[in-house]
C-alpha positions in Angstrom: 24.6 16.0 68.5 21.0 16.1 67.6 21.9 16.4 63.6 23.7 12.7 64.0 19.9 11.0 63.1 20.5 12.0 58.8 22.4 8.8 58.5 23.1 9.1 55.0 25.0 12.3 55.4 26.8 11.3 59.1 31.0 11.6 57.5 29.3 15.5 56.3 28.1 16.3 59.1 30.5 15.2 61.3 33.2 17.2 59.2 31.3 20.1 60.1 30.7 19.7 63.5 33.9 20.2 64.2 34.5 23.4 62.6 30.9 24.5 63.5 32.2 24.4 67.4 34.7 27.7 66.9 31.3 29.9 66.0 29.3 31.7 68.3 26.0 29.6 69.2 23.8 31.9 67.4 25.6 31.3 64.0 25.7 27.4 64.8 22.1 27.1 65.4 21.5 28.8 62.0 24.2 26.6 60.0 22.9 23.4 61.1 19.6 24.5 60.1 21.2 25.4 56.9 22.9 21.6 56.9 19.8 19.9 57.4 17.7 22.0 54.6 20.2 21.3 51.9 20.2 17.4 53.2 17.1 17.5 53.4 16.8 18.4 49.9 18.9 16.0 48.5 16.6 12.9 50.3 13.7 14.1 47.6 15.3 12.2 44.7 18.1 10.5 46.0 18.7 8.1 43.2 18.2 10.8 39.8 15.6 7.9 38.0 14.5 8.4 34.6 11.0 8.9 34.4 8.2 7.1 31.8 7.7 10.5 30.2 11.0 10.2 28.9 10.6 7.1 26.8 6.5 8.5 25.3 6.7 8.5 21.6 7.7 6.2 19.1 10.8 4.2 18.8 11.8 2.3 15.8 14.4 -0.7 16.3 17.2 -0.1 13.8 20.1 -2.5 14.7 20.0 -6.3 16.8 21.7 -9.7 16.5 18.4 -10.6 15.0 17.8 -8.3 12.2 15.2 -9.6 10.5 12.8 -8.3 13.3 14.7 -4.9 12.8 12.9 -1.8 11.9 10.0 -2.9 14.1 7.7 -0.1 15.3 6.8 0.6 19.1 4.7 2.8 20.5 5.4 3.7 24.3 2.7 5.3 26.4 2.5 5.0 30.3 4.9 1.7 31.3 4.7 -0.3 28.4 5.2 -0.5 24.5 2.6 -1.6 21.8 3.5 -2.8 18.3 2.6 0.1 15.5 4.8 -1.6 12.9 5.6 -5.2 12.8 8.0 -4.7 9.7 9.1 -8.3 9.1 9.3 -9.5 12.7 5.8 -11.7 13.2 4.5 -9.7 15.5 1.5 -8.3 15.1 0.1 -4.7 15.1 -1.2 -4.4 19.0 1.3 -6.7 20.5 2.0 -5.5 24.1 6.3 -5.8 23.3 7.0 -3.9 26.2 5.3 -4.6 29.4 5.8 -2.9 33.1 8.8 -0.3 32.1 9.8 0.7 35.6 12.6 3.1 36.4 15.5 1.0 37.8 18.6 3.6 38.3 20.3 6.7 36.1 18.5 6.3 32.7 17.6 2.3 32.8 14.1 0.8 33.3 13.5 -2.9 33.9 10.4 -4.0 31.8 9.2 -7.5 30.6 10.2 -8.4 26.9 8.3 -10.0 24.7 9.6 -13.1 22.7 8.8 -14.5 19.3 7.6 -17.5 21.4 4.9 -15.4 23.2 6.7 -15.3 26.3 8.0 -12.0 28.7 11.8 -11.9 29.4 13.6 -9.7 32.0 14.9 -7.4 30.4 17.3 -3.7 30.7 16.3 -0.5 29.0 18.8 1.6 28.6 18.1 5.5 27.9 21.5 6.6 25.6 19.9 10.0 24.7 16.6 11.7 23.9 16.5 9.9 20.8 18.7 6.3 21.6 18.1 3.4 23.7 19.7 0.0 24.0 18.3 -2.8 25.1 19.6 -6.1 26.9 17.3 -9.2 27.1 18.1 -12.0 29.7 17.6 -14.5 27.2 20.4 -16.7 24.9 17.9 -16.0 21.9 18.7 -14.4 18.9 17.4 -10.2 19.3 18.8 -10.5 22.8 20.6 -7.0 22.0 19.2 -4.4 20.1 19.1 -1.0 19.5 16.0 1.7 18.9 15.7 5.4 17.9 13.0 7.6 18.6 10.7 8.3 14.9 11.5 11.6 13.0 14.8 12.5 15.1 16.8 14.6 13.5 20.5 15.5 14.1 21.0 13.7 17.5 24.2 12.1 17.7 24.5 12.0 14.1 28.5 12.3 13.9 28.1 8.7 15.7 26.1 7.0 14.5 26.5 4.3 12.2 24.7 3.0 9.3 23.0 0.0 9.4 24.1 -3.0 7.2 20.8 -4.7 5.6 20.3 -8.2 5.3 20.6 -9.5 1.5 16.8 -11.2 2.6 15.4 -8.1 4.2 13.2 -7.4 1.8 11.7 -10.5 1.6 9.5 -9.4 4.3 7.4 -6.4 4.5 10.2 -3.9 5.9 9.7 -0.1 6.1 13.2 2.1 6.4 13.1 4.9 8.4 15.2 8.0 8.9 17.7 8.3 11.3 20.1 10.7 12.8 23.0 9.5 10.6 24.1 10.9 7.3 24.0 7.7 5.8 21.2 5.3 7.2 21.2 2.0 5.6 24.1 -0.2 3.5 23.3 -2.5 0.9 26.1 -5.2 0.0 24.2 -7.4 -2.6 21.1 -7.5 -5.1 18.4 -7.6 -3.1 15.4 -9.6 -4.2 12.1 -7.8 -3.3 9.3 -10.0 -2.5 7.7 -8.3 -0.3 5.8 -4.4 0.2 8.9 -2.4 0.6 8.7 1.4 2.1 11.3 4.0 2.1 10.1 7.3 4.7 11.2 10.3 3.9 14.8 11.5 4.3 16.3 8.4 3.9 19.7 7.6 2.3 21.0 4.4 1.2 24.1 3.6 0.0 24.9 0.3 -2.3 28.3 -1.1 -2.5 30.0 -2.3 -5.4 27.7 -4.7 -7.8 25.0 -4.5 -5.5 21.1 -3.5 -6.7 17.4 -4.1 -6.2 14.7 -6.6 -7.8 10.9 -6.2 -7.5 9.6 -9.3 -8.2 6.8 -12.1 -7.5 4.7 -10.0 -5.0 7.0 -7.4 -4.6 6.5 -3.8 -4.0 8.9 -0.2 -3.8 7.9 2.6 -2.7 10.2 5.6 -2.1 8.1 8.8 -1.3 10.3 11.6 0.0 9.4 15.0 -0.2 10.7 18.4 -1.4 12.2 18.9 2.4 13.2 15.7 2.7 14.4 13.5 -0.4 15.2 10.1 -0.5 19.1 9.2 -1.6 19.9 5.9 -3.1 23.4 6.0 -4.3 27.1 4.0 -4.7 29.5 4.0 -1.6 31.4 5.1 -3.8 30.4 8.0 -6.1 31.1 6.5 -9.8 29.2 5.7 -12.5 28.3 2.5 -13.0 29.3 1.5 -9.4 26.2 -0.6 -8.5 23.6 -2.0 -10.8 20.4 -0.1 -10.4 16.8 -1.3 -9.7 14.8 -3.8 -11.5 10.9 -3.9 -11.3 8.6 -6.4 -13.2 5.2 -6.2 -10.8 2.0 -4.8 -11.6 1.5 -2.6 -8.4 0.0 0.8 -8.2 2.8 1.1 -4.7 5.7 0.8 -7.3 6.8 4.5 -6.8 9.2 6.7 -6.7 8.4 10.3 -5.5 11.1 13.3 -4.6 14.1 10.6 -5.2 18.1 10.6 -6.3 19.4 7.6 -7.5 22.9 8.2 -8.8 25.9 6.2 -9.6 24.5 3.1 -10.8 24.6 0.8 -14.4 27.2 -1.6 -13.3 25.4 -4.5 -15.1 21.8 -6.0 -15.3 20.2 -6.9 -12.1 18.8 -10.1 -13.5 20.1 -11.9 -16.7 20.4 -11.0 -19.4 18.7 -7.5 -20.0 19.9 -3.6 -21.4 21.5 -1.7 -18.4 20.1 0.9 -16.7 19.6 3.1 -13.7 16.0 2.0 -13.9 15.0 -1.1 -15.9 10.8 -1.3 -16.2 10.5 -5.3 -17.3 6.8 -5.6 -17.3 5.8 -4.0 -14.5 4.2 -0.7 -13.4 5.9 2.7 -12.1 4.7 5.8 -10.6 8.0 8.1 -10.8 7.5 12.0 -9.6 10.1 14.7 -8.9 12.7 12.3 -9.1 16.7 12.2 -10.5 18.6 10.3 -12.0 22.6 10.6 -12.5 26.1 9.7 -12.8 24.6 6.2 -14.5 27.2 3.5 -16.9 23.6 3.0 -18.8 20.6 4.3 -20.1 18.8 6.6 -17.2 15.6 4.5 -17.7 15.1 1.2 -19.8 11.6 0.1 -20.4 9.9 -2.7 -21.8 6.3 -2.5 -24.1 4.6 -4.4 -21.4 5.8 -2.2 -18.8 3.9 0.9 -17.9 4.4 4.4 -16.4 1.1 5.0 -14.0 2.1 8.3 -14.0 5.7 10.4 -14.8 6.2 14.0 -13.6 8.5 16.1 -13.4 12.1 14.3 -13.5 15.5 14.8 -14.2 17.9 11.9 -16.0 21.2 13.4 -16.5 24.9 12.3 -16.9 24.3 9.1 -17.9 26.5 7.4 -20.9 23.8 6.4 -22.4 20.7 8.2 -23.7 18.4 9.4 -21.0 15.7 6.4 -21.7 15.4 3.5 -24.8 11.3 2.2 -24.4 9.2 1.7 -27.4 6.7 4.4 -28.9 4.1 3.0 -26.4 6.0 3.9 -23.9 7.1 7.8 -25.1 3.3 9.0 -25.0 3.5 8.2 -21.3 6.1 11.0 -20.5 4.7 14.4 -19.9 6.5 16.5 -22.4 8.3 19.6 -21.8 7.6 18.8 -18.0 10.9 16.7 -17.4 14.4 17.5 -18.1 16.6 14.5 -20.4 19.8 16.9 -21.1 23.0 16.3 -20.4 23.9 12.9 -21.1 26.4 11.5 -23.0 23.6 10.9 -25.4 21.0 13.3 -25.8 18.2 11.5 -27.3 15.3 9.1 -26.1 16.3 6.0 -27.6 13.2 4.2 -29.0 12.5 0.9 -29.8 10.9 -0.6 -33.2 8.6 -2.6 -30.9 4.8 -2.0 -32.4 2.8 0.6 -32.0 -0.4 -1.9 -31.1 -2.5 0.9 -29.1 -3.7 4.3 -30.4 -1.1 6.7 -28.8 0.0 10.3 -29.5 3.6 10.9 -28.6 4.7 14.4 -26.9 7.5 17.0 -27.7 10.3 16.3 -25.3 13.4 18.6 -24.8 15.6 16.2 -26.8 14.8 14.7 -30.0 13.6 10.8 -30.4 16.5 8.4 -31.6 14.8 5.3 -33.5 16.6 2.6 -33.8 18.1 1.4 -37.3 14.7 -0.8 -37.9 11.2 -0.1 -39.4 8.3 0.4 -36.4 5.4 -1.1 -37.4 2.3 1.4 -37.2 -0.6 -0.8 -36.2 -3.4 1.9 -34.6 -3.0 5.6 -34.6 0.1 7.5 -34.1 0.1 11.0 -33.4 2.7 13.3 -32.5 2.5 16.6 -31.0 3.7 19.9 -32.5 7.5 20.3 -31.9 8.6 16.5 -31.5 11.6 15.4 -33.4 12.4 12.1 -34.6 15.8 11.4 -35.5 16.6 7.9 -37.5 19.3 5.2 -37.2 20.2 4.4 -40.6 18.0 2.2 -42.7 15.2 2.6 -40.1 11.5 4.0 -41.1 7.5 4.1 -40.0 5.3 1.3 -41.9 1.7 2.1 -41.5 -0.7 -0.7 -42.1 -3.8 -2.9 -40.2 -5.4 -0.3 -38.7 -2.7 2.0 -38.4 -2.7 5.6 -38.4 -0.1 7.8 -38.7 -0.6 12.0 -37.6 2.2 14.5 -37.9 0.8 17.8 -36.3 3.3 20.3 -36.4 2.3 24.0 -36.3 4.1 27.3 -38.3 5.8 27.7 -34.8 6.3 24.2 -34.2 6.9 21.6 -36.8 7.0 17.7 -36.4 10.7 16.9 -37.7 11.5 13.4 -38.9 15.3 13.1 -40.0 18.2 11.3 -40.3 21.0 10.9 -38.0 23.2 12.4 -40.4 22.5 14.9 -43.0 22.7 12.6 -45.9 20.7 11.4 -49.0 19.4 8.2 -48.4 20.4 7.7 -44.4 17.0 6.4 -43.3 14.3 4.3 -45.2 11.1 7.0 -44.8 7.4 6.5 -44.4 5.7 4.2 -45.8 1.3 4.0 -45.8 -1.5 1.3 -47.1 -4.1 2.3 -44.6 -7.5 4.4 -46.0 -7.4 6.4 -42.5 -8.7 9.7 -42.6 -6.3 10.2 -39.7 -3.1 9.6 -42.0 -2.2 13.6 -42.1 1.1 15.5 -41.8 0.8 19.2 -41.3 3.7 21.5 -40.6 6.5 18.1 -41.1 9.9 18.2 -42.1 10.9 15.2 -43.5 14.5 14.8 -44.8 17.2 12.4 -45.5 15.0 9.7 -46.7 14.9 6.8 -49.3 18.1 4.2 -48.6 15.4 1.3 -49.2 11.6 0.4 -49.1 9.8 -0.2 -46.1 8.2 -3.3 -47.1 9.2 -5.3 -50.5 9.6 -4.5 -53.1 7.9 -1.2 -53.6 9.4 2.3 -55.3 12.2 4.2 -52.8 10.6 7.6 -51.8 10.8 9.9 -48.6 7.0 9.2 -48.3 5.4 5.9 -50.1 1.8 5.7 -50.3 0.9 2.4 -51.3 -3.1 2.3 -51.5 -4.1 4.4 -48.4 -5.1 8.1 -47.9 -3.1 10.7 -47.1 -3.6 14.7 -46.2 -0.6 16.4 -46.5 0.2 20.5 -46.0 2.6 23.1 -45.2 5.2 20.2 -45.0 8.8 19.7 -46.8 10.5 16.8 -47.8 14.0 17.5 -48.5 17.5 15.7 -49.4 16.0 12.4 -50.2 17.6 9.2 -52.4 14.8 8.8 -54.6 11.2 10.5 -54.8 10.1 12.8 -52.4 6.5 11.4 -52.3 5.3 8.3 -54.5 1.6 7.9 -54.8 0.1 4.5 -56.5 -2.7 5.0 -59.0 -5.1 3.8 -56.5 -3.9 5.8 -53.8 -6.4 8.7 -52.3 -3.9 11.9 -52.1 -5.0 15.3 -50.7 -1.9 18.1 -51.1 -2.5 21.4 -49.4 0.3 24.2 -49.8 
């Protein structure tokens, strides 16, 4: 009974002796060999440990009973794991969170955690999959459970998992949000304030529930850079328009952006008493917007303020909204890059524009839907140009007053004229253009003006499609047609150059 010294496997052997006895000795000598190599086997790894190579990479904490240290970069190399990404946690980048990971049993590792008070806890890693682990601290403190996924995984156990809930304060802190295996990776049940530099990775999706929104205020920052693979998704839980508010932004920063985006169902209300409702409202603040739609909005697509401005505007889509596709002043419309972005298919089909000032020397592009101007007079102050093709429709009673050092330029071509009209065909529907200024840069070439002459620009002066008070005017190939009163009025001191 020589084979009785493999302890581990004495109720197996045993069990076989007694069978083995029956055979020939020949054929038992060469089964217990064959017993003791296959034991022998099994004594190499007898307890199936996970290894440190499986938890290499970069794990990002998603979901604790602390979640304002959530979203938390670590870094795992060798047996332990070093901060990358502190998010909003107060640790630092280089912090040693995970020290002495040591394969315990089937896919755990005991390790030392570290504490917000600088302190190691015992603690249980837990390897769920490839791309999961849960941890367990042995410690009452709040993060004392918590779960991470690996950086970049895509698909793993994406029919379970869950989206995570954000904290109405979580961007109070710097926060980045990272994507996850699940279709939807992040809730939000509230406005929430942004006070802090806020990042959205690539292929994220967040869903707002009913009424909720996001501020950018004080210090605050948004950036949401996806790419053409991998868009970034803010939408309602559920898909209606006007479902949540929308986002609000008032800060100067250059990391306001919004790069290969949808943002869809929102214009619910204002985000912050008492302003005009929109998917995007610009208060004062800067915005880099590229490649980006927005849909399914209660309100205008974007709202923007004179003091606001676009640092740059590429290539976007604002469709289905109720409203027009964007009301912002004049200053604001030269920002756009033309023909380049898409503003069809709203409810409204215009740009609605503002009568704030035009107090900088801007020229204005052709868009693919025509300039709505609300039923006031804008106030020309320093040169306006537009570009061949725009159009500028007009509320009634509103008009263009040209004065200070005010300019006005309407440079159409044969192919492309500058068309200023009313909102309805009709004599009279808008006030007109009115000039004082000696600019040579007060021209209109190629213009079709129509529908003019329900009042004077400023009192109490003749009613006429064009009014040329004192100034200088050059004026060619143009029409003015269907007007109240005169087509073009001239005073005796006027300096008039007509060209056919």
């Amino acid at each position: 009974m020589a084979l009785n010294f493999i302890h581990p496997y004495d109720l197996t052997i045993s069990s076989l002796m007694k069978t083995l006895l029956h055979f020939p000795s020949r054929l038992f000598l060469l089964l217990g060999l064959s017993v003791l190599l296959v034991t022998s086997c099994k004594i190499e790894d007898p307890t199936g440990e996970a290894k440190l190579s499986d938890l290499s990479g970069t794990w990002v904490r998603i979901q604790s009973n602390n979640p304002s240290s959530d979203f938390m970069v670590v870094e795992v190399t060798g047996d332990r794991g070093v901060v990358t990404n502190p998010s909003g946690s107060g640790y630092s980048v280089g912090d040693v969170k995970w020290q002495n990971l040591t394969p315990s049993g089937d896919n755990t590792f005991d390790y030392g955690e570290l504490g917000s008070d600088g302190n190691y806890y015992d603690a249980v890693l837990t390897l769920l999959n490839d791309s999961t682990i849960d941890i367990d601290v042995a410690n009452s403190g709040a993060g004392n459970t918590q779960r991470w996924v690996k950086e970049g995984t895509q698909g793993t156990g994406a029919a379970n998992q869950q989206p995570i809930t954000l904290d109405c304060n979580a961007f109070t802190s710097d926060i980045t949000l990272t994507n996850s295996a699940a279709a939807v990776d992040y809730i939000i049940t509230c406005v929430m304030d942004v006070t802090a530099d806020v990042v959205i990775e690539p292929g994220v999706v967040i869903e707002v529930e009913e009424n909720g929104g996001i501020g950018v205020y004080d210090a605050g920052t948004f950036k949401a850079v996806g790419t053409a693979t991998q868009p970034i998704v803010i939408r309602g839980t559920n898909a209606v328009a006007g479902f949540w508010r929308g986002i609000h932004i008032e800060t100067n920063s250059i990391n306001n952006q919004l790069e290969h985006v949808t943002i869809s169902d929102a214009g619910s209300n204002y985000v912050y008493c008492c302003n005009e409702v929109g998917t995007i409202f610009l208060k004062d603040g800067k915005l880099s917007i590229k490649n980006t739609t927005l849909r399914n909005g209660a309100g205008y697509g974007i709202v923007a303020r004179s003091a606001a401005t676009f640092e740059a505007f590429e290539a976007n889509t604002i469709t289905t909204h109720e409203q027009e596709a964007m009301y912002l002043p004049l200053l604001r419309a030269a920002e756009l890059d033309g023909l380049g972005s898409d503003y069809t298919g709203n409810d409204e089909d215009f740009i609605l524009i503002s009568d704030a000032d035009v107090n900088e020397e801007i020229t204005v592009p052709e868009t693919n839907v025509p300039y709505l101007v609300e039923g006031n007079v804008v106030d020309i102050i320093e040169p306006l140009a537009f570009d061949p093709g725009a159009e500028l429709v007009f509320k009634e009673n509103g008009g263009l007053g040209v004065y200070d050092d005010g300019a006005l330029a309407l440079n159409g071509t044969a192919a492309k004229p500058v068309v200023l009209r009313g909102e309805q065909a009709l004599k009279g529907f808008w006030r007109g253009i009115h000039i004082e200024t000696n600019s040579s840069r007060n021209v209109m070439t190629y213009a079709e003006i129509s529908d003019a002459g329900s009042n004077y620009i400023y009192c109490c002066n003749p009613l006429a499609t064009v009014f040329l008070k004192g100034g200088r005017l050059e004026i060619s190939n143009s029409t003015l047609s269907n007007g109240a009163e005169y087509g073009l009025y001239a005073n005796t001191d006027a300096n008039l150059a007509v060209y056919s």
